[in-house]
Residue, then its C-alpha position, 0 to 999 in steps of 0.5 A: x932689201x932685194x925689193x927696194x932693189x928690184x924696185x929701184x931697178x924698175x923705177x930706173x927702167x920706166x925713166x929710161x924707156x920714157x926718156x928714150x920714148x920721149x926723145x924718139x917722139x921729139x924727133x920724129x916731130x920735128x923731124x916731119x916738121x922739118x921735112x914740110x917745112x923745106x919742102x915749102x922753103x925749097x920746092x920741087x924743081x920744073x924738071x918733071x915734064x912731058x913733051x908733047x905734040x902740038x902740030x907740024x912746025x909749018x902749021x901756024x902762019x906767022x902771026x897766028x895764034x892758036x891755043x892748045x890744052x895741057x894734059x892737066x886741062x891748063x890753057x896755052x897760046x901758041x903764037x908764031x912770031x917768025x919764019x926762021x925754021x925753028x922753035x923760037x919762031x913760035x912762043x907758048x904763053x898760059x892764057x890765064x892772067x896773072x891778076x885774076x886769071x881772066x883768059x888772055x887772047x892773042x891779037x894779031x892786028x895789035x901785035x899783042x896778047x889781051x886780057x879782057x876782064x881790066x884791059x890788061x896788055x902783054x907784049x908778044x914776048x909776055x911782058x904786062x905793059x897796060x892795065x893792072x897786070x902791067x901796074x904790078x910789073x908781071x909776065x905771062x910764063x914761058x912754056x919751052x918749045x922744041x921743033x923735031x923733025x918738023x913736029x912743034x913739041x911742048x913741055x908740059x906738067x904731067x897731069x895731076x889729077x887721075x881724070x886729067x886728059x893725059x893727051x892733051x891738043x889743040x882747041x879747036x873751037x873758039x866758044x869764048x866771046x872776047x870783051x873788055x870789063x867781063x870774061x865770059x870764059x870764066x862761066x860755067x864749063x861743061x863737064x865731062x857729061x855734058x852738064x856745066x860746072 
């Protein structure tokens, strides 16, 4: 009798102990899953961001572009509309076009910024008014200017990758050539070595 009852007692425990094992199993899952899941649904805010220097306040002339690259190797047009002394004088767009990430270019002569590749336009504020670009009814995103004490200032992503250039400037070269119907922009880059990617 005392065997059947330690046995029962036993049988009882292991059905426990996996009923508990289970239940701690299913909601460590779905648990998780839920975690990825409302990271998906709800993404991580743009308040993670860096300012950095670009130039002094007075070193673009209106109407000239310049373009600057990010810490995380992005490229950013940064054009002076005005002359009112403050950061809305200027306007800072991504140079990659939203339809299939050709470079865009500023052009001072049609008071627009260009893309190449399928003659995409973009109005000086951003908005795709020609081309696919503007078919599909999409902007360029603004980055966020500041000026203090007279030094124009970006808000940038902080680099995410452990050989991102965490300083950041000004691209000072134009190696680019500037065509509709292809962007050679798109080609091979060097690398930090000197050969091309």
């Amino acid at each position: 009798m005392a065997d059947d009852e330690n046995g029962g007692d036993r049988r009882s425990f292991i059905t426990n102990a996996s009923r508990a094992a289970m239940a701690a199993g299913l909601v460590g899952g779905y648990g998780a899953f839920a975690i990825v899941a409302g990271r998906f649904l709800y993404p991580a805010t743009s308040d993670d961001v860096m300012w950095q220097f670009v130039t002094e306040s007075d070193g673009i002339k209106v109407g000239e572009s310049i373009r600057y690259r990010g810490p995380s190797g992005e490229t950013i047009n940064i054009t002076r509309r005005s002359r009112a002394g403050g950061a809305d004088d200027h306007i800072a767009l991504p140079s990659t076009c939203p339809h299939l990430g050709c470079q865009v270019r500023w052009e001072e002569q049609n008071k627009r910024f260009f893309c190449p590749c399928h003659n995409g336009v973009f109005d000086p504020a951003g908005k795709a008014i020609a081309g696919p670009p503007g078919e599909a009814g999409q902007w360029l995103p603004r980055y966020e200017l500041h000026v203090e004490n007279g030094l124009l200032m970006i808000a940038v992503p902080p680099p995410r990758f452990s050989d991102a250039d965490e300083k950041g400037g000004v691209i000072e070269g134009d190696d680019c050539v500037s065509g509709p119907g292809h962007d050679p922009c798109l080609a091979g880059r060097p690398r930090r070595g000197g050969s091309v990617a």
